[in-house]
mmCIF file as gemmi writes it, N, C-alpha and C atoms, coordinates in Angstrom:
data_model
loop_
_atom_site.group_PDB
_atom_site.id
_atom_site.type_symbol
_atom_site.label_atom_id
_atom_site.label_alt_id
_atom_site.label_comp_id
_atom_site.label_asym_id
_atom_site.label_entity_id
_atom_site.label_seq_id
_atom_site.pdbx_PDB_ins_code
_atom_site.Cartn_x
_atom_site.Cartn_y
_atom_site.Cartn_z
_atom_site.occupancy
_atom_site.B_iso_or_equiv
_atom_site.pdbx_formal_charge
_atom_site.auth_seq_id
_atom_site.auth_asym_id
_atom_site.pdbx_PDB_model_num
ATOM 1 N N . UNK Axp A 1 ? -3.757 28.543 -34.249 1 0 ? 1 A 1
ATOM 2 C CA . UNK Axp A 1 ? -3.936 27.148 -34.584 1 0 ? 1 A 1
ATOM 3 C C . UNK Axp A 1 ? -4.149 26.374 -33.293 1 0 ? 1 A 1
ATOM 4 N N . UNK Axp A 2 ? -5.174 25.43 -33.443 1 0 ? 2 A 1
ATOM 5 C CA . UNK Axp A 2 ? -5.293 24.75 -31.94 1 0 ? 2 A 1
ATOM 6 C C . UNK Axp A 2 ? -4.524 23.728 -31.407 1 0 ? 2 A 1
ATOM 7 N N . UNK Axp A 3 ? -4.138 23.321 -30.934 1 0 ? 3 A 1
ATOM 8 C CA . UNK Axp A 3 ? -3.428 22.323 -30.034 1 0 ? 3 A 1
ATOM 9 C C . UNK Axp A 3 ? -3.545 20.294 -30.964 1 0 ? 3 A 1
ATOM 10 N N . UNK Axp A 4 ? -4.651 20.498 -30.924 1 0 ? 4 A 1
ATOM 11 C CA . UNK Axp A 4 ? -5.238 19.282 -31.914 1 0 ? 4 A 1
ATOM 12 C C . UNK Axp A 4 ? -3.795 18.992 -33.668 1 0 ? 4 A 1
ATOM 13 N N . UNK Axp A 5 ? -4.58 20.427 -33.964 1 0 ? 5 A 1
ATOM 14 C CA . UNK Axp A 5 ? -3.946 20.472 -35.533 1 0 ? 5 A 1
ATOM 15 C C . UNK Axp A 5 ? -2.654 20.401 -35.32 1 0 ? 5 A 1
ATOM 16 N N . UNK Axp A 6 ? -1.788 21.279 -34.278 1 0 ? 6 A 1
ATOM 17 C CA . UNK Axp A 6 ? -0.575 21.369 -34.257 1 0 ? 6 A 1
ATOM 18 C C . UNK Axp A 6 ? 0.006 19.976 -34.182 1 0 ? 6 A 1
ATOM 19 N N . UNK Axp A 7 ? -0.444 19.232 -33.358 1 0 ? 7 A 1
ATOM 20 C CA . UNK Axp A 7 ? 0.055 17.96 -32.984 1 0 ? 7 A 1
ATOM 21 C C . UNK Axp A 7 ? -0.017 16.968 -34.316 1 0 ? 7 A 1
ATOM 22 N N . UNK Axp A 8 ? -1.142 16.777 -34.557 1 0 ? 8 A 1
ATOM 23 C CA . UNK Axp A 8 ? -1.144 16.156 -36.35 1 0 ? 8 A 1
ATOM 24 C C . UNK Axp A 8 ? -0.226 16.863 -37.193 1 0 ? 8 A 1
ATOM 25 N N . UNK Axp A 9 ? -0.011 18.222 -37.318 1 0 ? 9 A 1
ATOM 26 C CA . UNK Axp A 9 ? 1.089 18.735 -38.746 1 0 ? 9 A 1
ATOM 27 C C . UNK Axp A 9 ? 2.476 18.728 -37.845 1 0 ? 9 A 1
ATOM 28 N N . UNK Axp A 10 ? 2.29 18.11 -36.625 1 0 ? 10 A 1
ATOM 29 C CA . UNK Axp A 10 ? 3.73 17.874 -35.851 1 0 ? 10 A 1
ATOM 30 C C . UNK Axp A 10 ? 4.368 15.999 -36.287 1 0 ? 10 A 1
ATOM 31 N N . UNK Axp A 11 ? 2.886 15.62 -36.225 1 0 ? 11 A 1
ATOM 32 C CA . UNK Axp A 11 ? 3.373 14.322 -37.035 1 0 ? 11 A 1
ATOM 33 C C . UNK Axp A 11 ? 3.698 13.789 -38.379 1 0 ? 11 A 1
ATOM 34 N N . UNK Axp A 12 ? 2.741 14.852 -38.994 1 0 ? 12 A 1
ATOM 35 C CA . UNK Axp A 12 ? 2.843 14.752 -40.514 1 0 ? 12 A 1
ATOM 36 C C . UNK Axp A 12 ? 4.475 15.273 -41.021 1 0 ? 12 A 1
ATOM 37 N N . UNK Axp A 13 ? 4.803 16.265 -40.303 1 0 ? 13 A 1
ATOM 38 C CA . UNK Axp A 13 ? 5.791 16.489 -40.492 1 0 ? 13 A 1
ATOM 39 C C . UNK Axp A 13 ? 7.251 15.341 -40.377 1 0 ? 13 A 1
ATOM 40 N N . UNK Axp A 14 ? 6.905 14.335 -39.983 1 0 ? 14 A 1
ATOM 41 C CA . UNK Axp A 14 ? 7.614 12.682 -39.494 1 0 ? 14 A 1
ATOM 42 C C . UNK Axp A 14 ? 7.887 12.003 -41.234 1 0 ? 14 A 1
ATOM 43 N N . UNK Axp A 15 ? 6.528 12.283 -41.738 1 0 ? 15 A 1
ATOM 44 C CA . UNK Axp A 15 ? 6.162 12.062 -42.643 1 0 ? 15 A 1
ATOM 45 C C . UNK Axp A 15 ? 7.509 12.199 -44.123 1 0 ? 15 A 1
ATOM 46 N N . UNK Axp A 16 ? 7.775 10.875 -45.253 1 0 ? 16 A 1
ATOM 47 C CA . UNK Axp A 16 ? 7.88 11.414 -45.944 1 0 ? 16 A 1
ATOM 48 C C . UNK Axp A 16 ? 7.824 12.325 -47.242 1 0 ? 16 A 1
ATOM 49 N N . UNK Axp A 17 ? 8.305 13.129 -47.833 1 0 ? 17 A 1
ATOM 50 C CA . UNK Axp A 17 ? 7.912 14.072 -48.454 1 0 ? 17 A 1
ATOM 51 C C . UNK Axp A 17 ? 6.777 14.415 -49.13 1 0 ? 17 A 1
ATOM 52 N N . UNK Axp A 18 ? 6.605 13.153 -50.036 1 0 ? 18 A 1
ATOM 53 C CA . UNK Axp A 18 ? 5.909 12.636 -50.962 1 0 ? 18 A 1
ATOM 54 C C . UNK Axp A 18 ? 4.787 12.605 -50.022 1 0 ? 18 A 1
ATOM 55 N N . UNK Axp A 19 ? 4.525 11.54 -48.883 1 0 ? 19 A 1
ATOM 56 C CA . UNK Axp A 19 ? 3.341 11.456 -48.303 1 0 ? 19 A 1
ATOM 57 C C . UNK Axp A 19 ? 2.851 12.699 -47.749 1 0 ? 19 A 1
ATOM 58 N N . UNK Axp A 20 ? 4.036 13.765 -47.184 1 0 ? 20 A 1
ATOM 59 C CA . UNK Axp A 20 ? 3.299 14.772 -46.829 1 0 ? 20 A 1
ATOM 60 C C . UNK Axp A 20 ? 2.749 15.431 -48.106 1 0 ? 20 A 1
ATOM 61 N N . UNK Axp A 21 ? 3.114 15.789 -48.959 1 0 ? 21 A 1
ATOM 62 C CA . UNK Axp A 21 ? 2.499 16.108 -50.286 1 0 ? 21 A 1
ATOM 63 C C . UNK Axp A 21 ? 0.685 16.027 -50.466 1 0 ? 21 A 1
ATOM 64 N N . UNK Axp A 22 ? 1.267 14.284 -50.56 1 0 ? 22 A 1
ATOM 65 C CA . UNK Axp A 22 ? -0.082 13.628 -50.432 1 0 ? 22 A 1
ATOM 66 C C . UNK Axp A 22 ? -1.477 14.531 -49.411 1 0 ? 22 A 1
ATOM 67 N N . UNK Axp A 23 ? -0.616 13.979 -48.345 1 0 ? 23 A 1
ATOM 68 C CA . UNK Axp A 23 ? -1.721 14.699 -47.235 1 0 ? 23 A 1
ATOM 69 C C . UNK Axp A 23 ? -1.994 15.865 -47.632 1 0 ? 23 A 1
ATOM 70 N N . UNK Axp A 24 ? -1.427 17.038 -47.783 1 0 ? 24 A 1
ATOM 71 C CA . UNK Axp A 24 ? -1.655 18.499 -48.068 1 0 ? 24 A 1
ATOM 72 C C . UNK Axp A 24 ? -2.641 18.765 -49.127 1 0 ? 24 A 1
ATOM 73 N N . UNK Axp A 25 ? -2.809 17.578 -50.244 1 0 ? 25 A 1
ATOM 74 C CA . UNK Axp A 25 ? -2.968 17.946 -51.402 1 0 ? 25 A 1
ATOM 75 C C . UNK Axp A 25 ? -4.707 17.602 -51.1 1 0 ? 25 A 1
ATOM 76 N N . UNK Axp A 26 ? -4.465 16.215 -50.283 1 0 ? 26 A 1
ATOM 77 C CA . UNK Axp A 26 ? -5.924 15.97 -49.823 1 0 ? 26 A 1
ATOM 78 C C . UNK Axp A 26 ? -6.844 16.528 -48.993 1 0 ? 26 A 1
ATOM 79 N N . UNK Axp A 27 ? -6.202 17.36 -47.743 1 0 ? 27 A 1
ATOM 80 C CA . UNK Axp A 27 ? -6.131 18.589 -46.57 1 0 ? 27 A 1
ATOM 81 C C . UNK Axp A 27 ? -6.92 19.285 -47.89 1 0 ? 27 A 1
ATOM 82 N N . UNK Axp A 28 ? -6.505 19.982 -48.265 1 0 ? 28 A 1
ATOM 83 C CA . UNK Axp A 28 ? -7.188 21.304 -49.594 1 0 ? 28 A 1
ATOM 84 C C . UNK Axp A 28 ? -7.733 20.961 -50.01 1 0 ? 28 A 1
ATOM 85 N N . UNK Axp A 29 ? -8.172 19.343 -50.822 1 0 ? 29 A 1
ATOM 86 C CA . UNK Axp A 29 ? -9.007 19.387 -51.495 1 0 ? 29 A 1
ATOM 87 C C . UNK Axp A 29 ? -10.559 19.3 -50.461 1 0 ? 29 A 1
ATOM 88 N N . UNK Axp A 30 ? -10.083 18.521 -49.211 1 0 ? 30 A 1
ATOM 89 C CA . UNK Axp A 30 ? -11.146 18.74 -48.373 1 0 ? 30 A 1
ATOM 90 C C . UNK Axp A 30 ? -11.88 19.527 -48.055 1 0 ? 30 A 1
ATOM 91 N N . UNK Axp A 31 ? -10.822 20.841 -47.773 1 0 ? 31 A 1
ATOM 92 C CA . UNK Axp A 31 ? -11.427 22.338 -47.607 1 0 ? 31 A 1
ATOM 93 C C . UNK Axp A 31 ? -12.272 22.765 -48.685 1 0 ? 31 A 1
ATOM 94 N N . UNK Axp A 32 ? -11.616 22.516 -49.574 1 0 ? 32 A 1
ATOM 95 C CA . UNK Axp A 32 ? -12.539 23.116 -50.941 1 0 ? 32 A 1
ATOM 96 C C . UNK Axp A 32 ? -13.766 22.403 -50.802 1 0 ? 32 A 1
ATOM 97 N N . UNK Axp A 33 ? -13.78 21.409 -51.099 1 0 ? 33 A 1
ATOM 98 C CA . UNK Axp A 33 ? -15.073 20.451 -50.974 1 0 ? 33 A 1
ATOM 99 C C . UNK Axp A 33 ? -15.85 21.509 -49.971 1 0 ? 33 A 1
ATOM 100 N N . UNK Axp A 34 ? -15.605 21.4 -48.606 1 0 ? 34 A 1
ATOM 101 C CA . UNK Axp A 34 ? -16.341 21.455 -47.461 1 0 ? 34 A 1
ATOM 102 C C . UNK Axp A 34 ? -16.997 23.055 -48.175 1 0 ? 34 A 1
ATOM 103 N N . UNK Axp A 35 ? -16.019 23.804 -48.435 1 0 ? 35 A 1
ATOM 104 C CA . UNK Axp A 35 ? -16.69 25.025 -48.319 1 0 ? 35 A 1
ATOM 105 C C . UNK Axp A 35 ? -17.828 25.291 -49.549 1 0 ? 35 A 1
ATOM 106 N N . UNK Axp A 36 ? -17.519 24.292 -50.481 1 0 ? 36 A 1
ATOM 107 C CA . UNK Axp A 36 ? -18.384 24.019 -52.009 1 0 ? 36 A 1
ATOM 108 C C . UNK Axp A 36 ? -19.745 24.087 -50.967 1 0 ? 36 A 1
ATOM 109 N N . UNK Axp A 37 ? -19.909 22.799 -50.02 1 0 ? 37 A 1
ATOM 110 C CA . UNK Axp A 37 ? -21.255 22.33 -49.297 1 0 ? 37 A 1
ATOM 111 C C . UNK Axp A 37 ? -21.738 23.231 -48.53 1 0 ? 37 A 1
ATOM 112 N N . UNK Axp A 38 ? -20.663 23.964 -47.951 1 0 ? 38 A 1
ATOM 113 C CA . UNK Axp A 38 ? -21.483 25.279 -47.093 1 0 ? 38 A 1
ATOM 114 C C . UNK Axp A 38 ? -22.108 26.038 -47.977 1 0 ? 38 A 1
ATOM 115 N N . UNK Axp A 39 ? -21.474 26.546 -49.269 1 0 ? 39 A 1
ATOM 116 C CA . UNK Axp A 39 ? -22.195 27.384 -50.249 1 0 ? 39 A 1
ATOM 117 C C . UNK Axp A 39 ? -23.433 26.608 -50.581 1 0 ? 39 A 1
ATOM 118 N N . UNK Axp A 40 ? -23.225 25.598 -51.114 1 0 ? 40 A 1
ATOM 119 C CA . UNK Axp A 40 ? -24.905 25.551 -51.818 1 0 ? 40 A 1
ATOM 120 C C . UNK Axp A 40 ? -25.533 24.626 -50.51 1 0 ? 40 A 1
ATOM 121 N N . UNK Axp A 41 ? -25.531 24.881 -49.643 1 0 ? 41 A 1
ATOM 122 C CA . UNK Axp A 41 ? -26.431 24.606 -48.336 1 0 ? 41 A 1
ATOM 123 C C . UNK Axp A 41 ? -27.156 26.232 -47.926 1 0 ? 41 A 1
ATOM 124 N N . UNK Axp A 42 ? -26.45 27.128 -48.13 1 0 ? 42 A 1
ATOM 125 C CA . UNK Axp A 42 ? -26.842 28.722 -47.487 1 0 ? 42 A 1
ATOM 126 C C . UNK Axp A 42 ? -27.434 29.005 -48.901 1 0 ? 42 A 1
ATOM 127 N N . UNK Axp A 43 ? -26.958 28.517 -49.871 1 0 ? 43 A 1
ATOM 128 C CA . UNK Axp A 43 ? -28.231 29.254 -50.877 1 0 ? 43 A 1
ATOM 129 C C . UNK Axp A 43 ? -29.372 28.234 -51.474 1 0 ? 43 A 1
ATOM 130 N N . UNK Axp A 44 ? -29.522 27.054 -50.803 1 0 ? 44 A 1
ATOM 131 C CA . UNK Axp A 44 ? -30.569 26.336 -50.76 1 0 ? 44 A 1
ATOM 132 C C . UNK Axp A 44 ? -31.694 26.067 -50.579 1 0 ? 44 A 1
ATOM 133 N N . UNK Axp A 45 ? -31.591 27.062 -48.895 1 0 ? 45 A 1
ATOM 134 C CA . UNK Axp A 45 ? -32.838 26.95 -47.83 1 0 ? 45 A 1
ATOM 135 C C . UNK Axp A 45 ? -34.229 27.037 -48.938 1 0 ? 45 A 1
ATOM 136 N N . UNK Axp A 46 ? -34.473 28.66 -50.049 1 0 ? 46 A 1
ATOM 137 C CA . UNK Axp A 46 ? -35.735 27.994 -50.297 1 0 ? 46 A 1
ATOM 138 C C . UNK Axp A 46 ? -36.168 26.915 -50.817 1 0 ? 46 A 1
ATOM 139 N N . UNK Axp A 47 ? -35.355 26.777 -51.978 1 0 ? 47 A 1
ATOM 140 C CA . UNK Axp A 47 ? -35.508 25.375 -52.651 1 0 ? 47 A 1
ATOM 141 C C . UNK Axp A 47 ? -35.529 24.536 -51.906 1 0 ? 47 A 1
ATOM 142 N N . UNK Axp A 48 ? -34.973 24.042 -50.447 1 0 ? 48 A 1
ATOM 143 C CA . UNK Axp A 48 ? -35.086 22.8 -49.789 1 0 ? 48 A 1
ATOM 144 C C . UNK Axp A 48 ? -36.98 23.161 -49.106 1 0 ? 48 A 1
ATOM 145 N N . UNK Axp A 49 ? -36.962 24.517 -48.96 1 0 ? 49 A 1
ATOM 146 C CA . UNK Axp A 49 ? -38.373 24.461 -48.342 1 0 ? 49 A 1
ATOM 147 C C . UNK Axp A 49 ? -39.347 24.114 -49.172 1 0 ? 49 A 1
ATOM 148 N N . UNK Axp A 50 ? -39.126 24.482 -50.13 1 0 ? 50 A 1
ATOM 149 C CA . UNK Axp A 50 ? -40.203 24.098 -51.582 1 0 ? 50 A 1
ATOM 150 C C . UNK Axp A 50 ? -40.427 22.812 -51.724 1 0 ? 50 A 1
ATOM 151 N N . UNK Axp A 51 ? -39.021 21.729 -51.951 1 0 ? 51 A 1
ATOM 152 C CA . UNK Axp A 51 ? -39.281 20.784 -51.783 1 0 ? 51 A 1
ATOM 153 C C . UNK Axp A 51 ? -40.248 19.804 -50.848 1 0 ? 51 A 1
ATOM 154 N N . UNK Axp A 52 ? -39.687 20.297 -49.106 1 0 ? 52 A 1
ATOM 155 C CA . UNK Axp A 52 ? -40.33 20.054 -48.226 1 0 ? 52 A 1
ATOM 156 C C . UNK Axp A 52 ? -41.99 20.155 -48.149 1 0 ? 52 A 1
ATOM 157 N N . UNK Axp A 53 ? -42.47 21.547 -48.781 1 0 ? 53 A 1
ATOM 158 C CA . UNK Axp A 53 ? -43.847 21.76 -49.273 1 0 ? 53 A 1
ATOM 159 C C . UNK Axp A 53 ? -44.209 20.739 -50.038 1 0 ? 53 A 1
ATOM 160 N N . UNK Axp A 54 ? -43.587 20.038 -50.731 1 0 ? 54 A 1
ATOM 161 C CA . UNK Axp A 54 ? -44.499 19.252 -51.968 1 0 ? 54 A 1
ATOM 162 C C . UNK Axp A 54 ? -44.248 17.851 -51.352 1 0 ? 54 A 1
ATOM 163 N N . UNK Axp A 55 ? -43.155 17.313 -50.727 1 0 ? 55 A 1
ATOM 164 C CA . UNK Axp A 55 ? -43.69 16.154 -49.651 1 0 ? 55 A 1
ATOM 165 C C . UNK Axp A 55 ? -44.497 16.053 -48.896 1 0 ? 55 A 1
ATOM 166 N N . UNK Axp A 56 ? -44.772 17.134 -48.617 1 0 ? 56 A 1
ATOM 167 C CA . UNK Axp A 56 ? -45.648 17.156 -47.291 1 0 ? 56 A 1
ATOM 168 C C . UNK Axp A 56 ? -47.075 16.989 -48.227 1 0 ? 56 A 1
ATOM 169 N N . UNK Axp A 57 ? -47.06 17.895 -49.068 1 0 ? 57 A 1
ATOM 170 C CA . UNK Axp A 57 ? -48.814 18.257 -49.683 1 0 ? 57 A 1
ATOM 171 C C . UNK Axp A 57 ? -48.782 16.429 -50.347 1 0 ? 57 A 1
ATOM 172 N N . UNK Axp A 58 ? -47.42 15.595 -50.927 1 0 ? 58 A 1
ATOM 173 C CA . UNK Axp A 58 ? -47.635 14.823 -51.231 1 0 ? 58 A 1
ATOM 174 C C . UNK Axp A 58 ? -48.406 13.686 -50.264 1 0 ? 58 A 1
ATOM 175 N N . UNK Axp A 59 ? -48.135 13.578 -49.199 1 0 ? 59 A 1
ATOM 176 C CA . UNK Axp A 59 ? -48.307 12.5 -47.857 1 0 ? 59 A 1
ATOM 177 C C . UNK Axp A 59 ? -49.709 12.943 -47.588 1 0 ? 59 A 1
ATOM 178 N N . UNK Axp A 60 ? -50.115 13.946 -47.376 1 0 ? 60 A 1
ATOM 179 C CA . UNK Axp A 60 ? -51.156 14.27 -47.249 1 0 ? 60 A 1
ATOM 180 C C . UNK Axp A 60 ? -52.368 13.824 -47.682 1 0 ? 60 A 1
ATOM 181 N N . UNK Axp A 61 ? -51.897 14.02 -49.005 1 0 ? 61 A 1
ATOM 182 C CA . UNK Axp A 61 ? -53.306 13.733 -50.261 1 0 ? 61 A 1
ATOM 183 C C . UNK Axp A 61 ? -52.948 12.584 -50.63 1 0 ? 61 A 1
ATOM 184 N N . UNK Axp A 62 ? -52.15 11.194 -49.88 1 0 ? 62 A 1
ATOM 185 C CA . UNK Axp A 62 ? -51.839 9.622 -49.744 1 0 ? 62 A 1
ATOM 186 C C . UNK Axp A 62 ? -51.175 9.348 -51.26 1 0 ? 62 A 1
ATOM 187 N N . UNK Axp A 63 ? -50.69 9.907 -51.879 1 0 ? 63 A 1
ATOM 188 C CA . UNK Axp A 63 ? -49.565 9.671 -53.054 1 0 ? 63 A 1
ATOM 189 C C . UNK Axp A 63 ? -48.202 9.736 -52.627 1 0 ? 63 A 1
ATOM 190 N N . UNK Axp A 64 ? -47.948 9.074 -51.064 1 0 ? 64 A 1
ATOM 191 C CA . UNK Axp A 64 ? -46.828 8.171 -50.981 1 0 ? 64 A 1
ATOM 192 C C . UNK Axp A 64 ? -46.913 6.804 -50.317 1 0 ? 64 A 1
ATOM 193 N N . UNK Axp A 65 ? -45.632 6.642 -50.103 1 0 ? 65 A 1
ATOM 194 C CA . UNK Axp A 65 ? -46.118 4.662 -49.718 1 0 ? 65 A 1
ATOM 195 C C . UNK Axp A 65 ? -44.913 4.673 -48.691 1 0 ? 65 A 1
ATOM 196 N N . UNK Axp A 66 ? -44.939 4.097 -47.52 1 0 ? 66 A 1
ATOM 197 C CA . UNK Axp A 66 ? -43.856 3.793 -46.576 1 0 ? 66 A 1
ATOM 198 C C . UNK Axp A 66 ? -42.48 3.082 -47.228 1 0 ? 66 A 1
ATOM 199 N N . UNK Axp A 67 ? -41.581 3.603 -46.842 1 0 ? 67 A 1
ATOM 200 C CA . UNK Axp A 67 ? -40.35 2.574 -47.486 1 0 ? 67 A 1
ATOM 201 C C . UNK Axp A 67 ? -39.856 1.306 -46.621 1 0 ? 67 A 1
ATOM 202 N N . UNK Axp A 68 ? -39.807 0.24 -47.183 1 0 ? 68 A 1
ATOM 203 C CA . UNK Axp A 68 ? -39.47 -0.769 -46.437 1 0 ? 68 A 1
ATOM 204 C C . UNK Axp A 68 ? -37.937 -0.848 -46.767 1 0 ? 68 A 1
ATOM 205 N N . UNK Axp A 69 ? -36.748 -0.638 -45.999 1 0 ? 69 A 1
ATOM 206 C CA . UNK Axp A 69 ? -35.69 -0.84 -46.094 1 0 ? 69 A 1
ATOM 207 C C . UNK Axp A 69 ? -34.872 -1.998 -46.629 1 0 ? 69 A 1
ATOM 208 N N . UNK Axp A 70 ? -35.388 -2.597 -46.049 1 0 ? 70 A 1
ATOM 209 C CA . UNK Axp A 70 ? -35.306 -4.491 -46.26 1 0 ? 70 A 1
ATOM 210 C C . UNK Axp A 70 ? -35.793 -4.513 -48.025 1 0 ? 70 A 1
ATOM 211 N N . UNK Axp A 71 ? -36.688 -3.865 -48.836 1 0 ? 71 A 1
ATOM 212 C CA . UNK Axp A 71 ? -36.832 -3.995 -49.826 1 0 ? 71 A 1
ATOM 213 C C . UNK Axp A 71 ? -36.104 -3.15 -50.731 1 0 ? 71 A 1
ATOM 214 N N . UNK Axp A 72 ? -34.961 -2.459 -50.189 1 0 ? 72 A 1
ATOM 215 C CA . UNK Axp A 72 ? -34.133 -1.514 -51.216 1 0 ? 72 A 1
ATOM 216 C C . UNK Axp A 72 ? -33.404 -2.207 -51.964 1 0 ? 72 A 1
């Protein structure tokens, strides 16, 4: 464990029960999350390239339009 984390679950540990609870419960759900996004990021790539293909062929052949931010 690195030096960083230790020092945070050195404070959390200050913490009462309930809040550490809290934290832990949110800690995991983070992880889970995060690792949900790594999965469907590594089994994405073609589909994101496919996509990328049909923007591109779209811009090309002028069937898109610049976005004006200010008009979102």
């Amino acid at each position: 464990m690195g030096t960083l984390l230790e020092r945070a679950f050195a404070e959390a540990s200050k913490l009462p029960e309930a809040d550490q609870d809290n934290l832990a419960v949110w800690i995991l759900d983070e992880l889970v999350s995060e690792r949900r996004w790594q999965e469907a990021f590594a089994n994405s790539g073609d589909q994101l390239a496919q996509l990328a293909d049909e923007a591109a062929t779209e811009w090309r052949e002028g069937r898109t339009e610049a976005l004006d931010p200010d008009k979102l």
